[in-house]
C-alpha positions in Angstrom: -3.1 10.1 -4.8 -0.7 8.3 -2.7 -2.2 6.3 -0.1 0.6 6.3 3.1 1.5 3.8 5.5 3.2 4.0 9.2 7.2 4.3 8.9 7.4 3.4 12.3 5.4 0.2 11.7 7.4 -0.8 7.7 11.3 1.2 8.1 12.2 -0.1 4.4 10.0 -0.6 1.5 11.3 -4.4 2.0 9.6 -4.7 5.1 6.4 -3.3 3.2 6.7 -6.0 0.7 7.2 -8.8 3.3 4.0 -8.0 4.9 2.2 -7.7 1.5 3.1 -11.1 0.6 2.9 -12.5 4.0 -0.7 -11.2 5.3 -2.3 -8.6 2.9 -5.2 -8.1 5.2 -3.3 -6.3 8.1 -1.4 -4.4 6.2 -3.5 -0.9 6.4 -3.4 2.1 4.4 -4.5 5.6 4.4 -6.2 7.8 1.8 -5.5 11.3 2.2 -6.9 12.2 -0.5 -10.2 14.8 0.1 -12.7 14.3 -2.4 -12.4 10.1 -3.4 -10.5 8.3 -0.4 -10.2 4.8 -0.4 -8.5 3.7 3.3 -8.8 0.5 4.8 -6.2 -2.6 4.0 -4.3 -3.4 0.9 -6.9 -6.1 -0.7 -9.6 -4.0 0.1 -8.1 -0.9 -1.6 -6.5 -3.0 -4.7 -10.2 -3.8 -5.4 -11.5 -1.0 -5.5 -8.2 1.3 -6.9 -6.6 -1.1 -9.3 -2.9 -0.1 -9.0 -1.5 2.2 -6.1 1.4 4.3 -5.2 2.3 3.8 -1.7 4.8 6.1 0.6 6.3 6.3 4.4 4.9 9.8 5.3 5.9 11.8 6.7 9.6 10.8 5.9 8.7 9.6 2.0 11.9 8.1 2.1 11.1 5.3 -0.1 7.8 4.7 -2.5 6.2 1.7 -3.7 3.4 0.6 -6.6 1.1 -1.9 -5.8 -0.8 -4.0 -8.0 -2.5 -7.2 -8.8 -0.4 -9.8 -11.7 -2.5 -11.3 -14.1 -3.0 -14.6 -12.2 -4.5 -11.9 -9.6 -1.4 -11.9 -6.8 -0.3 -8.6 -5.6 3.1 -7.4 -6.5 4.8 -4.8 -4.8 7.2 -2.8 -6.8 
């Protein structure tokens, strides 16, 4: 499932991937999913997901995947 973020807080997916490098803990995203959602910020959600998808909704103008490296930094893609 693709966990969504605010597009009036992150207008590009740039701006999403400035504030994943620069503060991953208030960077918050929901779960919509009904029957396993994981919401909450991106470390917390990493942990527990592995890789994500992440979208602007409602506009889903622009999508991201999120993901840890193997030296265990998150890179947004």
């Amino acid at each position: 499932m693709t966990h969504i973020v605010s597009p009036s807080r992150y207008k590009s997916k740039k701006d999403f991937k400035l504030a994943v490098a620069s503060n991953p803990e208030k960077v918050w995203l929901d779960d919509p999913d009904m029957f396993n959602p994981v919401s909450g910020n991106v470390k917390t959600v990493i942990a527990q997901k592995g890789s994500i998808t992440v979208t602007n909704h409602p506009k889903r103008s622009w999508f991201a995947c999120v993901k840890r490296n193997a030296s265990g930094q998150l890179i947004v893609s």
